[in-house]
C-alpha positions in Angstrom: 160.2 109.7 33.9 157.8 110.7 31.4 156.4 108.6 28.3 157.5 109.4 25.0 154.2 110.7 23.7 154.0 112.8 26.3 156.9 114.4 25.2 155.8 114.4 21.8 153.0 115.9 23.0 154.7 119.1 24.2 156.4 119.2 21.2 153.4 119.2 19.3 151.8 122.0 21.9 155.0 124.3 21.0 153.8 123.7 17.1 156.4 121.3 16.4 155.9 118.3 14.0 155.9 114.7 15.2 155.9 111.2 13.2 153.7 108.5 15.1 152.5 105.4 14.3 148.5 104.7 13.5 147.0 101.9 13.2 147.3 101.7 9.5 150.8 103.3 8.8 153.0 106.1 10.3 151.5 109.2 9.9 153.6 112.7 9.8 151.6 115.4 11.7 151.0 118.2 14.1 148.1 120.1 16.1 145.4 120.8 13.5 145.3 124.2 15.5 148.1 125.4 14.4 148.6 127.1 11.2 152.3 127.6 10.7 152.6 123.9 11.8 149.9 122.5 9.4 151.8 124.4 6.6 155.0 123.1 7.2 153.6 119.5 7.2 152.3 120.3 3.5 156.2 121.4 2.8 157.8 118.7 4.3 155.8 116.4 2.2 155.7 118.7 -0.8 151.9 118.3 -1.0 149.6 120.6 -2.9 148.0 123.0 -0.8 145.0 122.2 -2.5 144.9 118.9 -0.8 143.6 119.1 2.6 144.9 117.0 5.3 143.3 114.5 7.1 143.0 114.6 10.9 142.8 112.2 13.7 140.3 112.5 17.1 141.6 110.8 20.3 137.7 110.2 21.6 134.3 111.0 21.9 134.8 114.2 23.9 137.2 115.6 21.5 134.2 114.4 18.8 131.9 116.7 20.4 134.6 119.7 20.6 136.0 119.8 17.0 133.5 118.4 15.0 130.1 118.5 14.0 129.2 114.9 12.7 124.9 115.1 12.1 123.1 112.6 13.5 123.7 109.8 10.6 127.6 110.5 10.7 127.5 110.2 14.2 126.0 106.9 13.9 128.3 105.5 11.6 130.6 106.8 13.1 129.6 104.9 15.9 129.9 101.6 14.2 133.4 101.6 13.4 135.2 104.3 15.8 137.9 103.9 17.1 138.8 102.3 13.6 140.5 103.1 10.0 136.9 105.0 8.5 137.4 108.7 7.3 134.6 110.5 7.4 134.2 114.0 5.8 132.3 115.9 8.3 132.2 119.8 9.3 134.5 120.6 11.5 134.8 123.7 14.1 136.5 127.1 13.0 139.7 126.4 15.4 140.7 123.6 13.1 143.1 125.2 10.3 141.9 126.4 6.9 144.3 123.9 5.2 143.2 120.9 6.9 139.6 121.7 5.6 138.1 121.6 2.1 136.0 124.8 0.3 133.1 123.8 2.2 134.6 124.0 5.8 135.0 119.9 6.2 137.8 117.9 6.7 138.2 113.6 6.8 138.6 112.6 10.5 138.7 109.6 12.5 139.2 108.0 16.1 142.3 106.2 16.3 142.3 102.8 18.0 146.4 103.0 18.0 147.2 103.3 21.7 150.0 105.5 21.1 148.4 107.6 19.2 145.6 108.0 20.6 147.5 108.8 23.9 149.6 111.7 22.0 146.6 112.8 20.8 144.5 113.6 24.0 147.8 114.6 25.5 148.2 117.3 23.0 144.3 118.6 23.7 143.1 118.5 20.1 143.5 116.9 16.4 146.3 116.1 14.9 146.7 116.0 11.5 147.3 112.9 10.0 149.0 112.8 6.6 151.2 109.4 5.6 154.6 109.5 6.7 156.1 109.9 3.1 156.9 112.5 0.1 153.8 113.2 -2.0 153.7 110.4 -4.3 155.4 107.8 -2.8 154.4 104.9 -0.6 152.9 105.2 2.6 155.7 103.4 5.6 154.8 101.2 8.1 158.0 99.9 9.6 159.8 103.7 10.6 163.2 102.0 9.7 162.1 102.8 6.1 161.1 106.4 6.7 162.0 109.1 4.5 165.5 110.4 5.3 164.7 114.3 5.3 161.3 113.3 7.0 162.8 111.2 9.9 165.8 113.4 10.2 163.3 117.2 10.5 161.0 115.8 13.1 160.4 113.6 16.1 159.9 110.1 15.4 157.9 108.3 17.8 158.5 104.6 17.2 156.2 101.4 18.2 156.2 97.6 18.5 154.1 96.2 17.4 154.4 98.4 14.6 151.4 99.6 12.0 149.9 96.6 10.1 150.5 98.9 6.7 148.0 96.9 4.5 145.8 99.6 3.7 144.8 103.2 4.5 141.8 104.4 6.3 138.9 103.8 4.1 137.3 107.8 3.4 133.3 107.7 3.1 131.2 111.0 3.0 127.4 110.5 4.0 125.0 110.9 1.1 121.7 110.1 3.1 121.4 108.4 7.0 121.6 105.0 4.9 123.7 105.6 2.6 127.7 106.1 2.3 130.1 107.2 -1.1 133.4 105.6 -0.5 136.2 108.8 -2.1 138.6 106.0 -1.1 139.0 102.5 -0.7 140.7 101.0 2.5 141.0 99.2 5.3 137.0 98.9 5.1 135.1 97.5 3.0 131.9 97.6 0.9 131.1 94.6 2.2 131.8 96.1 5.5 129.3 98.7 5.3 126.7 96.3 3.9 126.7 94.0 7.0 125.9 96.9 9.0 122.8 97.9 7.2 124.2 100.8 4.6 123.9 101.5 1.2 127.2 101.8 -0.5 126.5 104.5 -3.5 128.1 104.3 -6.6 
């Protein structure tokens, strides 16, 4: 008998949508690879299009494949992967338009949620990533609480222990190799940061 993610997985391959847990809160998401998938994410949440979506990396090989971190990225990236830091980075040309900004980047991380992590090298490339919730309303960590139309449109793939929900992924962007902007407080940090040598710009 398979595991559930692995079925998820093949769901997600066919360019279906899947909500799984991470290790901040339930995330609703799909291949980042997949266009028609990616936009019907930004429906189901009724999120503007403007907004890209973040994405999730299951490890260091699929960091090599679908991004392309610099040298002082990569080594922050180093310090907290797998872990809840975002980092805007570059990413390769296969990733959809919508999960990027103007400039061709997106906010990625390694997962240290088994499960997820597991559906995501199942699948064979990032997911995206985007709360399990309407635009605007809270992020969910127990999937008893899920959306209605959310849980009731796609897989749910449910976990004990479930996310710890206290606070999302913390989003940096590099300004220098010692240096990191925070575009989004979280599970991290300043303090964080400090303690391993950086700079935490204003």
């Amino acid at each position: 008998m398979s595991a559930p993610w692995e079925e998820a997985a093949l769901a997600l391959r066919r360019g279906e949508l899947v909500i799984y847990p991470t290790e901040t809160f339930y995330a609703l998401g799909c291949l980042a690879t997949l266009p028609k998938a990616v936009e019907r994410v930004f429906y189901l949440k009724d999120r503007p299009l403007d907004k890209p979506l973040p994405l999730i990396l299951a490890d260091w090989d699929m960091v090599a494949r679908f991004t392309r971190l610099d040298q002082a990225a990569l080594a922050l990236a180093q310090v907290f992967w797998p872990g809840p830091l975002s980092i805007v980075t570059p990413v390769v040309a296969a990733v959809c338009s919508l999960a990027k900004d103007g400039f061709g980047r997106s906010a990625v991380r390694m997962t240290p949620h088994p499960l997820a992590r597991a559906l995501c090298r199942a699948a064979g490339a990032p997911l995206v990533s985007s709360s399990a919730n309407k635009s605007g309303q809270a992020a969910v960590a127990d999937p008893h609480v899920l959306d209605v139309e959310l849980a009731q449109s796609v897989l749910v793939l449910d976990a004990r222990p479930w996310p710890e929900g206290r606070a999302p992924s913390t989003l940096v962007e590099l300004v220098d190799a010692d240096t990191v902007r925070i575009l989004r407080p979280g599970a991290l940090s300043r303090e964080d940061f400090v303690r391993h040598g950086y700079v935490v710009a204003m």
